[in-house]
Gaussian input, Z-matrix of N, CA and C with variables (Angstrom, degrees):
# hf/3-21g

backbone

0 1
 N
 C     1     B1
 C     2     B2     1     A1
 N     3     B3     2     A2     1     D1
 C     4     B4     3     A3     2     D2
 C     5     B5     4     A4     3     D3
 N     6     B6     5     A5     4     D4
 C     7     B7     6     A6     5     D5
 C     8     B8     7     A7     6     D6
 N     9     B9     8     A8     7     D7
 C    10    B10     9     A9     8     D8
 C    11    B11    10    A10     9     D9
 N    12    B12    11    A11    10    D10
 C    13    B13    12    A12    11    D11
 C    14    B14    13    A13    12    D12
 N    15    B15    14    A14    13    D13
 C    16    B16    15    A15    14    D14
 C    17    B17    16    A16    15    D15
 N    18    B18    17    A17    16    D16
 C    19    B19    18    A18    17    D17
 C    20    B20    19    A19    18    D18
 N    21    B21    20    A20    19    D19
 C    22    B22    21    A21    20    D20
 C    23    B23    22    A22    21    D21
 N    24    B24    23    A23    22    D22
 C    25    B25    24    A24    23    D23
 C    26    B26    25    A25    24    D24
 N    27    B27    26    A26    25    D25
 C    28    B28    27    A27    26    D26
 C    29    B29    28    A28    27    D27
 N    30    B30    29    A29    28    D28
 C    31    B31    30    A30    29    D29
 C    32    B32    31    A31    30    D30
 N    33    B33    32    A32    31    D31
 C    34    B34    33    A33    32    D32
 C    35    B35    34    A34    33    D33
 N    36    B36    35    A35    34    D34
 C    37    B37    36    A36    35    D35
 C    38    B38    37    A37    36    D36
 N    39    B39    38    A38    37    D37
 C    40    B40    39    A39    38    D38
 C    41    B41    40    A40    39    D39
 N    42    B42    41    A41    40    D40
 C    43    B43    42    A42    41    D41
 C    44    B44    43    A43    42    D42
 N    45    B45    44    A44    43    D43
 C    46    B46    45    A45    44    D44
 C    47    B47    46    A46    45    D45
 N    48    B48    47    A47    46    D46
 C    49    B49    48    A48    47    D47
 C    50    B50    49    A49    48    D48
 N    51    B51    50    A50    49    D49
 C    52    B52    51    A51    50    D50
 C    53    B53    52    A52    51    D51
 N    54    B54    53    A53    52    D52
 C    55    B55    54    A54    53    D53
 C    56    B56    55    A55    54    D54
 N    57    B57    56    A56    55    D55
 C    58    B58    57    A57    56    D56
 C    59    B59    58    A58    57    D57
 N    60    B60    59    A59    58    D58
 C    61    B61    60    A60    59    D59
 C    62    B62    61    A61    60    D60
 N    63    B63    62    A62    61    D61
 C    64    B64    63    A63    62    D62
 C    65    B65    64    A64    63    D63
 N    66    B66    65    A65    64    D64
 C    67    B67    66    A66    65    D65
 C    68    B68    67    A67    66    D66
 N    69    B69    68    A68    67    D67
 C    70    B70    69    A69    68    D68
 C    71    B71    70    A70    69    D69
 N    72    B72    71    A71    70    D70
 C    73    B73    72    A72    71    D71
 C    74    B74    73    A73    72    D72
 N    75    B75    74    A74    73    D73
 C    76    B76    75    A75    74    D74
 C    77    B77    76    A76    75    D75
 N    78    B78    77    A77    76    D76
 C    79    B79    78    A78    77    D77
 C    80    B80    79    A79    78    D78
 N    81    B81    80    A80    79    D79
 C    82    B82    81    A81    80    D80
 C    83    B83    82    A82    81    D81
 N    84    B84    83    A83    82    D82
 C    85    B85    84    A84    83    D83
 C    86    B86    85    A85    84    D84
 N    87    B87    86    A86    85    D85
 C    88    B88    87    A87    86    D86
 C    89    B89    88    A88    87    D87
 N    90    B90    89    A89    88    D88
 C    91    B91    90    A90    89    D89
 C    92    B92    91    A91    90    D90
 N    93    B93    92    A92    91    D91
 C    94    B94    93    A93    92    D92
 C    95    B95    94    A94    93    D93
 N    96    B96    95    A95    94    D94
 C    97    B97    96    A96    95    D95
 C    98    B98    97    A97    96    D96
 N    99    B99    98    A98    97    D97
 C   100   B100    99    A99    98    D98
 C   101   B101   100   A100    99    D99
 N   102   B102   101   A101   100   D100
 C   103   B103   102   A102   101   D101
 C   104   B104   103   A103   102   D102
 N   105   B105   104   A104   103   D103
 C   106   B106   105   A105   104   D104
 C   107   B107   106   A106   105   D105
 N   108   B108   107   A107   106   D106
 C   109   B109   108   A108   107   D107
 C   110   B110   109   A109   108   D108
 N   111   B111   110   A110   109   D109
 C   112   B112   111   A111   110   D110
 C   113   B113   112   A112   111   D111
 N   114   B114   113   A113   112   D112
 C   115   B115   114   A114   113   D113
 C   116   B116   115   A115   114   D114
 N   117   B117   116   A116   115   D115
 C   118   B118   117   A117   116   D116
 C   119   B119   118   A118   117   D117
 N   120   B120   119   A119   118   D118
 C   121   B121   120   A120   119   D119
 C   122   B122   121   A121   120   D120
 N   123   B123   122   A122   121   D121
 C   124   B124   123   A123   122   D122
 C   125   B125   124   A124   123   D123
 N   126   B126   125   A125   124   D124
 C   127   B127   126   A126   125   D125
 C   128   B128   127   A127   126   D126
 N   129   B129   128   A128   127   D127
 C   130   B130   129   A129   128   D128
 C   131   B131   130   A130   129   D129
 N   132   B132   131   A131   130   D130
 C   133   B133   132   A132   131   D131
 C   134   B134   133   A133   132   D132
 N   135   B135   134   A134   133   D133
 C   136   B136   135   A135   134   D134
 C   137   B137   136   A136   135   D135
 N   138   B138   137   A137   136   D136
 C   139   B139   138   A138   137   D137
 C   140   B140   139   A139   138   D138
 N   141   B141   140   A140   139   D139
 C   142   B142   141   A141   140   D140
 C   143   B143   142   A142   141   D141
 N   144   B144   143   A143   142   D142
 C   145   B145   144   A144   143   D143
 C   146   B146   145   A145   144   D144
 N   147   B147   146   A146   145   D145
 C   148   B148   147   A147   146   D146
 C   149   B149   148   A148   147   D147
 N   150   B150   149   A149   148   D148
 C   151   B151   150   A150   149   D149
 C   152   B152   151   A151   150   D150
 N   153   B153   152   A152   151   D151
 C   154   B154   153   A153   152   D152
 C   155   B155   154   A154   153   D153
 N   156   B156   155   A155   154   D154
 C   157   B157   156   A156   155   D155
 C   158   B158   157   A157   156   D156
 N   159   B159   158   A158   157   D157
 C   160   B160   159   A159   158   D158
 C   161   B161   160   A160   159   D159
 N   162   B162   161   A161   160   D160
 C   163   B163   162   A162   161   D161
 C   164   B164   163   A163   162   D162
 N   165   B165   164   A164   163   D163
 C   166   B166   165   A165   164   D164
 C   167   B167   166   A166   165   D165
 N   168   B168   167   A167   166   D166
 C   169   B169   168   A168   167   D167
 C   170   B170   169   A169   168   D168
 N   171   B171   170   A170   169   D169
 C   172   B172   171   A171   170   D170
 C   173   B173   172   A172   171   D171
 N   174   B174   173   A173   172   D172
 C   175   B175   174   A174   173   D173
 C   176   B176   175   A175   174   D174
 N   177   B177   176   A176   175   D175
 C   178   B178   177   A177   176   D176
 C   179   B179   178   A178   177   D177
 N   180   B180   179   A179   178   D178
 C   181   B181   180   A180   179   D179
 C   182   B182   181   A181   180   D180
 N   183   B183   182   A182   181   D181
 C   184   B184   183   A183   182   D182
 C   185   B185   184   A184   183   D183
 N   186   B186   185   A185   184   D184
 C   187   B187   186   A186   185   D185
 C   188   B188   187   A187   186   D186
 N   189   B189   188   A188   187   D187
 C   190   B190   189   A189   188   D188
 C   191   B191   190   A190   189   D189
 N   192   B192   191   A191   190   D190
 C   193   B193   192   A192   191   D191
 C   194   B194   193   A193   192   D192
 N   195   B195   194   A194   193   D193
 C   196   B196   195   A195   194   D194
 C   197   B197   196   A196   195   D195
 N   198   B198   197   A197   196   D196
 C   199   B199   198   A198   197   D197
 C   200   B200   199   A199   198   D198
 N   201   B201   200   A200   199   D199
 C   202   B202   201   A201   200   D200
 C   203   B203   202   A202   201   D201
 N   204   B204   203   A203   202   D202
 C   205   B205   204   A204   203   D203
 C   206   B206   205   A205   204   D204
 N   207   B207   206   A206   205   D205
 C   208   B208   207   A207   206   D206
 C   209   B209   208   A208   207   D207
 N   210   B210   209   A209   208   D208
 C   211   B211   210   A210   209   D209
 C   212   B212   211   A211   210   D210
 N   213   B213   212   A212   211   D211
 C   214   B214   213   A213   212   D212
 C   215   B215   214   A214   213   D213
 N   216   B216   215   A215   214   D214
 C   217   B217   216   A216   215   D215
 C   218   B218   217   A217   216   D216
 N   219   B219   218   A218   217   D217
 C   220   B220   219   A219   218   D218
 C   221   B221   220   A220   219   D219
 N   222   B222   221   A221   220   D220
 C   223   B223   222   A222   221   D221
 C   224   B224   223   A223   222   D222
 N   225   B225   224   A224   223   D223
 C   226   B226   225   A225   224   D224
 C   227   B227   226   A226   225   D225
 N   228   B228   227   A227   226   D226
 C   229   B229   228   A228   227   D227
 C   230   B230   229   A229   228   D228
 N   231   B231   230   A230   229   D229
 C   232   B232   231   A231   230   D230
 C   233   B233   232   A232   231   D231
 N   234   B234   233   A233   232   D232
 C   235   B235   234   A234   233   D233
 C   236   B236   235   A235   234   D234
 N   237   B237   236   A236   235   D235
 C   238   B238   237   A237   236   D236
 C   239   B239   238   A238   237   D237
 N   240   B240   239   A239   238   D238
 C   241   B241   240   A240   239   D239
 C   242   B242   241   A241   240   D240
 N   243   B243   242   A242   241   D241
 C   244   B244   243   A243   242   D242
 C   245   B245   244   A244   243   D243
 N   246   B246   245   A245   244   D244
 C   247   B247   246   A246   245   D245
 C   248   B248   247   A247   246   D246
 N   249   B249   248   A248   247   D247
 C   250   B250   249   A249   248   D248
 C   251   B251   250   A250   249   D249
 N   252   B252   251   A251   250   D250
 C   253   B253   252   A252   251   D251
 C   254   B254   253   A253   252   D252
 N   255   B255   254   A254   253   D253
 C   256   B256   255   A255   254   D254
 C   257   B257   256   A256   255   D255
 N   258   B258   257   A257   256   D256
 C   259   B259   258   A258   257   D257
 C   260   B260   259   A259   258   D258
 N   261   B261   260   A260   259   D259
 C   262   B262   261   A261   260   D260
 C   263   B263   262   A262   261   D261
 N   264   B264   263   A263   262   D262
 C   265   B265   264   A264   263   D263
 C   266   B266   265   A265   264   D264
 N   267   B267   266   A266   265   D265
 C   268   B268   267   A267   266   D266
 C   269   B269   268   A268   267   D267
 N   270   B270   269   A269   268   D268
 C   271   B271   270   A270   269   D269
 C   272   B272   271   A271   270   D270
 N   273   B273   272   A272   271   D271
 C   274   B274   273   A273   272   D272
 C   275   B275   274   A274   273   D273
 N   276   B276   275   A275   274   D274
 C   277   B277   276   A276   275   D275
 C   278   B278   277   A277   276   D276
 N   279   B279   278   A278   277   D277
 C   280   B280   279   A279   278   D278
 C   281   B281   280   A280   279   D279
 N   282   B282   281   A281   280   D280
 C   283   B283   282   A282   281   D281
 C   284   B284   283   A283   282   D282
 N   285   B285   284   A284   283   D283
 C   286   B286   285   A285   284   D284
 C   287   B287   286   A286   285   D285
 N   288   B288   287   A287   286   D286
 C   289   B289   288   A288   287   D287
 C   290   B290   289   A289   288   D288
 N   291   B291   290   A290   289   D289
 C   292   B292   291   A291   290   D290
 C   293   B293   292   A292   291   D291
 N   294   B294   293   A293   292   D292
 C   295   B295   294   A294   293   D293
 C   296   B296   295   A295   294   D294
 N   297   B297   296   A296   295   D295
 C   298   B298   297   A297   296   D296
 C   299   B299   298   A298   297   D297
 N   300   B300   299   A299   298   D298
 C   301   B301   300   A300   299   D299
 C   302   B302   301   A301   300   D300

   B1=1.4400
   B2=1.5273
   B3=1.1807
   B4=1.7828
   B5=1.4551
   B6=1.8837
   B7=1.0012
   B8=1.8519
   B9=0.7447
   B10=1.6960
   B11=1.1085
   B12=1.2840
   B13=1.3097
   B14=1.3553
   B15=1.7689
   B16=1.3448
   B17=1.8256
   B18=0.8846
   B19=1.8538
   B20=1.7195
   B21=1.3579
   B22=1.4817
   B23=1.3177
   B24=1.5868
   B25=1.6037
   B26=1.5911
   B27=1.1619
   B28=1.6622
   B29=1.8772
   B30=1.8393
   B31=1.6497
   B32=1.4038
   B33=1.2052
   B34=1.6252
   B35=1.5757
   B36=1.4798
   B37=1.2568
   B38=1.2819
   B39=1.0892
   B40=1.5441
   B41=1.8879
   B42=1.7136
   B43=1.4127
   B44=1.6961
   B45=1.5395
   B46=1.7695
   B47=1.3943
   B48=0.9642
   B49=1.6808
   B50=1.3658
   B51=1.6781
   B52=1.2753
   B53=1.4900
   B54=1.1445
   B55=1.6158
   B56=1.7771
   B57=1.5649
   B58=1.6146
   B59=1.2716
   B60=1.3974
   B61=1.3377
   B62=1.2337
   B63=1.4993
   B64=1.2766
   B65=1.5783
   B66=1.3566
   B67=1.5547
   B68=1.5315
   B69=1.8780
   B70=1.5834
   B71=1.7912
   B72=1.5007
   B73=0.9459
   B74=1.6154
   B75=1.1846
   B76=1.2212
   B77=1.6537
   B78=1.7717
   B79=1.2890
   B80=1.9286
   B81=0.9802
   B82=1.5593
   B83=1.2255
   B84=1.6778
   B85=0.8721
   B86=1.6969
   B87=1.5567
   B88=1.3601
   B89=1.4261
   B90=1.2081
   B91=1.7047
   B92=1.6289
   B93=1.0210
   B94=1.8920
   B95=1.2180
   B96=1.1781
   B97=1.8226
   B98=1.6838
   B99=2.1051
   B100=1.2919
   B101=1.4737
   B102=1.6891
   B103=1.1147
   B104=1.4933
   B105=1.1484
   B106=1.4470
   B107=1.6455
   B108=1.3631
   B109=1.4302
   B110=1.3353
   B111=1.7142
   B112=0.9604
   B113=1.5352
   B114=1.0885
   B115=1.6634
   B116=1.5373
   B117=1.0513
   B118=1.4276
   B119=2.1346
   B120=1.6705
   B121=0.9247
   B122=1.5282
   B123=1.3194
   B124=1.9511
   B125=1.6593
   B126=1.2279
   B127=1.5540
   B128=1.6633
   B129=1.0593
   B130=1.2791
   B131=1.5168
   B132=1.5495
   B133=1.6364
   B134=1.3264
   B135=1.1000
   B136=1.7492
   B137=1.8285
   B138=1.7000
   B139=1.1319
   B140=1.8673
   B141=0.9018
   B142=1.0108
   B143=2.0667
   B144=1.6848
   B145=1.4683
   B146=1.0969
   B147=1.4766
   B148=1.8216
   B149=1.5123
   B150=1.2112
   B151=1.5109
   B152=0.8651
   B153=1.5904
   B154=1.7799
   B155=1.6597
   B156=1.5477
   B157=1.8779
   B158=1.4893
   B159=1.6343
   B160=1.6250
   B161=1.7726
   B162=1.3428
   B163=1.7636
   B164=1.7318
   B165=1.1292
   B166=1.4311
   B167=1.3718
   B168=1.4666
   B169=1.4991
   B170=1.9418
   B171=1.0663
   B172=1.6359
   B173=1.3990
   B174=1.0721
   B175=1.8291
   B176=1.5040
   B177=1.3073
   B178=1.4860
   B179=1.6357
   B180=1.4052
   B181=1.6291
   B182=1.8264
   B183=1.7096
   B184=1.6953
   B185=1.7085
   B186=1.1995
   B187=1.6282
   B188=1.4215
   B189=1.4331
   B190=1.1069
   B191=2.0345
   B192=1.1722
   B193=1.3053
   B194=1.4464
   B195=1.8095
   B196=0.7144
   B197=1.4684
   B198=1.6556
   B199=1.8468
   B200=1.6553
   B201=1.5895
   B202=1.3072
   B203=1.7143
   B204=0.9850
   B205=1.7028
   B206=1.5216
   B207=1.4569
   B208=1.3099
   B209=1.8832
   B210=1.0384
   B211=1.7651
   B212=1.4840
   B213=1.2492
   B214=1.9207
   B215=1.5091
   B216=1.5596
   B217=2.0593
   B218=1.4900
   B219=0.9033
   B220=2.0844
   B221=1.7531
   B222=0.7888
   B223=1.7608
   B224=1.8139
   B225=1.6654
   B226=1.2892
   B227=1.5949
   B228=1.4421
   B229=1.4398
   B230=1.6124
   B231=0.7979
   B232=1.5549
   B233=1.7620
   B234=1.1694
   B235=1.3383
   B236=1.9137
   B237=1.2169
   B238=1.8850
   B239=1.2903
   B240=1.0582
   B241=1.1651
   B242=2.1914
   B243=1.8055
   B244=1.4222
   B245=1.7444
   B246=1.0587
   B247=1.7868
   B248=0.8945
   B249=1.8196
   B250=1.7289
   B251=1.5980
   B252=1.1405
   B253=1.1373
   B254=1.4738
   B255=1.2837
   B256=1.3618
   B257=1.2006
   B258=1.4274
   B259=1.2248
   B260=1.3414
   B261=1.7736
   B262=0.5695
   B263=1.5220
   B264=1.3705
   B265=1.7050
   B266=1.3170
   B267=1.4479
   B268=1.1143
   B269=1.7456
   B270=1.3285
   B271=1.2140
   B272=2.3325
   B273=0.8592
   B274=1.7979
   B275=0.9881
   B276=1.5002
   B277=1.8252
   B278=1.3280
   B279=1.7420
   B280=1.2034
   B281=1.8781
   B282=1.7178
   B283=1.4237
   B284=1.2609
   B285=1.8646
   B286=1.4129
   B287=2.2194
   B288=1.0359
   B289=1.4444
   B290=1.6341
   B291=1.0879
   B292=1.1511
   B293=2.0306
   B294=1.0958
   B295=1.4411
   B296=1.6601
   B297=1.2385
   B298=1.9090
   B299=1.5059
   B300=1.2961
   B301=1.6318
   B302=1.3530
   A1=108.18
   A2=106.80
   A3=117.99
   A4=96.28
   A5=107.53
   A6=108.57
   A7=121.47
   A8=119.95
   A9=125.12
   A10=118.94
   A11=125.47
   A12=117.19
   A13=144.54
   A14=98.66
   A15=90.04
   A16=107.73
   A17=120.28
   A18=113.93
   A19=103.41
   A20=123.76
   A21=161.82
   A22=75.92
   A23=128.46
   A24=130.77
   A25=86.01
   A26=119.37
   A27=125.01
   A28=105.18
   A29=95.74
   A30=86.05
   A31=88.73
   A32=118.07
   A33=120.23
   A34=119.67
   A35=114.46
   A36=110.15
   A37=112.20
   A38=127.40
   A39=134.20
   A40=88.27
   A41=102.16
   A42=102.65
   A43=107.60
   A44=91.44
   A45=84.30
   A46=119.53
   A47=120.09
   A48=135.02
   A49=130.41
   A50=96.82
   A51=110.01
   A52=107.71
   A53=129.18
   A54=144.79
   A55=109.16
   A56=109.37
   A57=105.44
   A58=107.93
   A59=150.60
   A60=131.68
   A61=110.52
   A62=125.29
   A63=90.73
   A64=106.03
   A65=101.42
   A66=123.74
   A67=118.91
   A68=88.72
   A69=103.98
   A70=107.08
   A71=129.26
   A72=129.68
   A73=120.47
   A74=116.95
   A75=126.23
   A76=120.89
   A77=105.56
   A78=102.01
   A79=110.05
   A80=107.30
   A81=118.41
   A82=109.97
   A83=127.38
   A84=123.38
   A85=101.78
   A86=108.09
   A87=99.16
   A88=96.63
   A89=104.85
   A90=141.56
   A91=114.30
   A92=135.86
   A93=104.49
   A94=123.82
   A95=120.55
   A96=123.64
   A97=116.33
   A98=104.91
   A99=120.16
   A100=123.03
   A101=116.70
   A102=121.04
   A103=123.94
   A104=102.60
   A105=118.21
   A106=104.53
   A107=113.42
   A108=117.30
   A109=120.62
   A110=122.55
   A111=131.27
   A112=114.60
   A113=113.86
   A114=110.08
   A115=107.92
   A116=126.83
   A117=146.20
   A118=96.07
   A119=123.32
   A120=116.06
   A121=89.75
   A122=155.01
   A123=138.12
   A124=108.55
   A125=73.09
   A126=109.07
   A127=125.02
   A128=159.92
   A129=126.38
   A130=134.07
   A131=96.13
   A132=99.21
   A133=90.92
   A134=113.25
   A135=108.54
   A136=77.31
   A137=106.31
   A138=114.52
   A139=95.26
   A140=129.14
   A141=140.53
   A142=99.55
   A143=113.03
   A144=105.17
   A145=124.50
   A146=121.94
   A147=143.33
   A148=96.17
   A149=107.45
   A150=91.21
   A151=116.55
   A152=129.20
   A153=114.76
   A154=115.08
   A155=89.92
   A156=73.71
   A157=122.07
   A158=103.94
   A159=104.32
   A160=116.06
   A161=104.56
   A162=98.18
   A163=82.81
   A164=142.39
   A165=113.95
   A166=144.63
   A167=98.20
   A168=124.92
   A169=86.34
   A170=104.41
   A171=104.38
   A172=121.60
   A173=125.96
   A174=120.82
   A175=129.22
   A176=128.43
   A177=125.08
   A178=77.82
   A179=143.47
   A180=147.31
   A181=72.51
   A182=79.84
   A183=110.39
   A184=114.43
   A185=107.68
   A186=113.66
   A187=103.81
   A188=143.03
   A189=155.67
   A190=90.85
   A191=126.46
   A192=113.98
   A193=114.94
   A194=124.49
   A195=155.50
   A196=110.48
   A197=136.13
   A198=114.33
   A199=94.64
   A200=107.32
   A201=131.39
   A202=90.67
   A203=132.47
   A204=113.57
   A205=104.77
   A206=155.51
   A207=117.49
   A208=96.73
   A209=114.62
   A210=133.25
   A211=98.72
   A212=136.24
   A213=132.40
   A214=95.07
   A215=119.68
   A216=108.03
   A217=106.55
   A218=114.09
   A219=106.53
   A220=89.90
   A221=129.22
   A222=107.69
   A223=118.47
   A224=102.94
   A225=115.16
   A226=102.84
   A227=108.63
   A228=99.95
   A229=114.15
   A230=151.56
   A231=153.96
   A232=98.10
   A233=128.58
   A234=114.76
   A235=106.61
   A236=112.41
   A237=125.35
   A238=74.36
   A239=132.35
   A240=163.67
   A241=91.83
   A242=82.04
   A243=86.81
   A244=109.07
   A245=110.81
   A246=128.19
   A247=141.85
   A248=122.05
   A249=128.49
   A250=95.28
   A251=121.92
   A252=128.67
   A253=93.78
   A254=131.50
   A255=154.24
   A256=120.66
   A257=142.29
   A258=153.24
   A259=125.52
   A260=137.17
   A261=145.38
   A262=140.79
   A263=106.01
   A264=101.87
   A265=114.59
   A266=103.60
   A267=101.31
   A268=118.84
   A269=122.88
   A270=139.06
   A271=97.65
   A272=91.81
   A273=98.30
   A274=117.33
   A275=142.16
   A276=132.77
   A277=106.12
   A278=137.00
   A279=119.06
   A280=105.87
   A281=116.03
   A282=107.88
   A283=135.77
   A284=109.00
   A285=105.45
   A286=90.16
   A287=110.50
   A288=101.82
   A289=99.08
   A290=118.83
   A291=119.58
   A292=115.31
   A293=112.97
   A294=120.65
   A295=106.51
   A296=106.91
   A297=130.68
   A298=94.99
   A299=110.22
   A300=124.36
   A301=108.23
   D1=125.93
   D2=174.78
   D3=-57.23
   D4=160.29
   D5=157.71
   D6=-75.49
   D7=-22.63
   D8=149.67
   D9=-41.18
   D10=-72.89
   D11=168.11
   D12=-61.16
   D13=-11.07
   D14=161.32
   D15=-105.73
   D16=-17.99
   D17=144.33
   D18=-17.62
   D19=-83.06
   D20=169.06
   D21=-11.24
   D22=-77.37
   D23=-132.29
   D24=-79.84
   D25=-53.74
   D26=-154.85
   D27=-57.13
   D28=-37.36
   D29=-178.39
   D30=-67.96
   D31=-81.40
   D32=-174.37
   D33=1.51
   D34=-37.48
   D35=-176.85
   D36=-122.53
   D37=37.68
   D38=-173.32
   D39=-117.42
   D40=-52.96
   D41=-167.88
   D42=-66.35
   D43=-34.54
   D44=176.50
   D45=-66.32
   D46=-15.88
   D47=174.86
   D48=-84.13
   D49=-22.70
   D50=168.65
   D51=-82.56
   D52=-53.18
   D53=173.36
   D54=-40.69
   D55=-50.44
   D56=163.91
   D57=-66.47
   D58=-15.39
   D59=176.42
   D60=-89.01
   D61=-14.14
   D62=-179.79
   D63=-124.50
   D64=60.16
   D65=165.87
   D66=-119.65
   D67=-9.98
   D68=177.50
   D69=-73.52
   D70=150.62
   D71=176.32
   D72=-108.48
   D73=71.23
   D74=-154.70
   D75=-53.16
   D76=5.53
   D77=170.66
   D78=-76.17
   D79=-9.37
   D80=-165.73
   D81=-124.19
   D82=48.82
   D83=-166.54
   D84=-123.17
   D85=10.89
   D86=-176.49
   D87=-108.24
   D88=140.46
   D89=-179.26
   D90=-20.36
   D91=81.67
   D92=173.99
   D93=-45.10
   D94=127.24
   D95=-174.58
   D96=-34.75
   D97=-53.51
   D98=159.82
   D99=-25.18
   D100=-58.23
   D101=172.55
   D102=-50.32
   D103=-43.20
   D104=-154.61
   D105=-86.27
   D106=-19.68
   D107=165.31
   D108=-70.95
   D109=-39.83
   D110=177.33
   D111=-55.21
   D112=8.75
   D113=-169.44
   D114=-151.17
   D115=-26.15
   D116=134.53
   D117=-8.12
   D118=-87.55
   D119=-151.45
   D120=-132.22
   D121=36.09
   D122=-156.56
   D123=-95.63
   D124=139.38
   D125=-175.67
   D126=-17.70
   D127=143.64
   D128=154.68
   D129=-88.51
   D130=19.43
   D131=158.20
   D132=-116.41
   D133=83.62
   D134=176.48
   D135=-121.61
   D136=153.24
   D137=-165.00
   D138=-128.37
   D139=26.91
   D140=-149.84
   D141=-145.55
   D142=90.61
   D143=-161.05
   D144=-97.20
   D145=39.53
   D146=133.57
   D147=-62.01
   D148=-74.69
   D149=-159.25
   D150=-75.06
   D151=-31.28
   D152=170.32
   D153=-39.38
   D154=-44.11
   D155=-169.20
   D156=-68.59
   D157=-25.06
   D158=167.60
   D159=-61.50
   D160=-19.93
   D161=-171.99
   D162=-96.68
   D163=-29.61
   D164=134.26
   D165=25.62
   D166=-90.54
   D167=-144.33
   D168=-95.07
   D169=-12.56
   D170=179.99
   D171=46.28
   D172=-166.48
   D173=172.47
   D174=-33.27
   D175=96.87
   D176=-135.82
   D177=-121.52
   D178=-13.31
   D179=-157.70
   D180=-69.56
   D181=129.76
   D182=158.45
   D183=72.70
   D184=-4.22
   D185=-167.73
   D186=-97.75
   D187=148.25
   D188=-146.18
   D189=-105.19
   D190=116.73
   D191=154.41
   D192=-119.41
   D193=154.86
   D194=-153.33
   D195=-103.45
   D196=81.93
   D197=-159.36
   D198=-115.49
   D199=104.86
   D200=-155.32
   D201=-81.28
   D202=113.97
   D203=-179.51
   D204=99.62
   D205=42.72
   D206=-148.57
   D207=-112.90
   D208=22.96
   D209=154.83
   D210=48.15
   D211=-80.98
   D212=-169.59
   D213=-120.97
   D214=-4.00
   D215=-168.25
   D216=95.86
   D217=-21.87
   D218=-162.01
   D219=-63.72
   D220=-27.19
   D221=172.72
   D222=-82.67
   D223=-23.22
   D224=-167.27
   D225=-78.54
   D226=-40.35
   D227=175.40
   D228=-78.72
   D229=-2.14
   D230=148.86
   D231=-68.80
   D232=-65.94
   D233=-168.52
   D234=-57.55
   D235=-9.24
   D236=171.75
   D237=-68.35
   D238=-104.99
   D239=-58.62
   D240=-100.48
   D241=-60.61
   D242=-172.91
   D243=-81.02
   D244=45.08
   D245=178.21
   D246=101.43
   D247=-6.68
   D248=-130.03
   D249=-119.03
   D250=154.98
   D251=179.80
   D252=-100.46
   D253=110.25
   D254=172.02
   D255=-62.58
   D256=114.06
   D257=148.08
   D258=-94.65
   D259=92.14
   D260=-173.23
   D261=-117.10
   D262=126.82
   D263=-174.02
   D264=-146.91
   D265=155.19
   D266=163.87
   D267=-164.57
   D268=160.28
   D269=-151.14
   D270=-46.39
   D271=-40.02
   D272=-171.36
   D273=-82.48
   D274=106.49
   D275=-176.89
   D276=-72.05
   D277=-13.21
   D278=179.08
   D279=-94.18
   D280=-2.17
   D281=151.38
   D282=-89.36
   D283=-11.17
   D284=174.57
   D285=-74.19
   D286=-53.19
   D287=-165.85
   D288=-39.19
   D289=-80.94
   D290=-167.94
   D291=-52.62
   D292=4.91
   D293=170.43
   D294=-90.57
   D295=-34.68
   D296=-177.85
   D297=-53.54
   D298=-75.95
   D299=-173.78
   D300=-53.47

């Protein structure tokens, strides 16, 4: 892939990223508790592969993570949540805003 063409891909997916954010309804953007448990501590026969990978990542208290993509936050505030000092980005400035809120 040229560097042009991937220029090409990056707008391509910035605008598409911008267009999913603002279909998001940011009055409903805070977490259900339910949710947020499920990822908090899950099982490792959990069959369901969100949470496997969080029962994964194992004891995350105090460790720096990296949330490559993190689209509205709903994963970033659980990775807070279960200890981690969060670094988060991603390709669209109207999904980091709306990840902020």
């Amino acid at each position: 892939m040229s560097t042009e063409e991937l220029q090409i891909w990056e707008r391509a997916e910035a605008e598409r990223s911008n267009s999913e954010a603002s279909k998001i309804n940011t009055e409903e953007l805070r977490s259900k508790e339910i949710n947020i448990q499920r990822y908090l501590d899950p099982p490792a026969d959990t069959w369901h592969p969100l949470e496997y990978s969080f029962h994964l990542l194992g004891d995350i208290r105090g460790k720096t993570v990296l949330e490559y993509g993190c689209h509205d936050g709903a994963n970033t505030v659980v990775l807070a949540l279960r200890g981690a000092e969060v670094k988060a980005i991603d390709i669209s400035p109207d999904l980091i805003d709306i990840a902020r809120k």
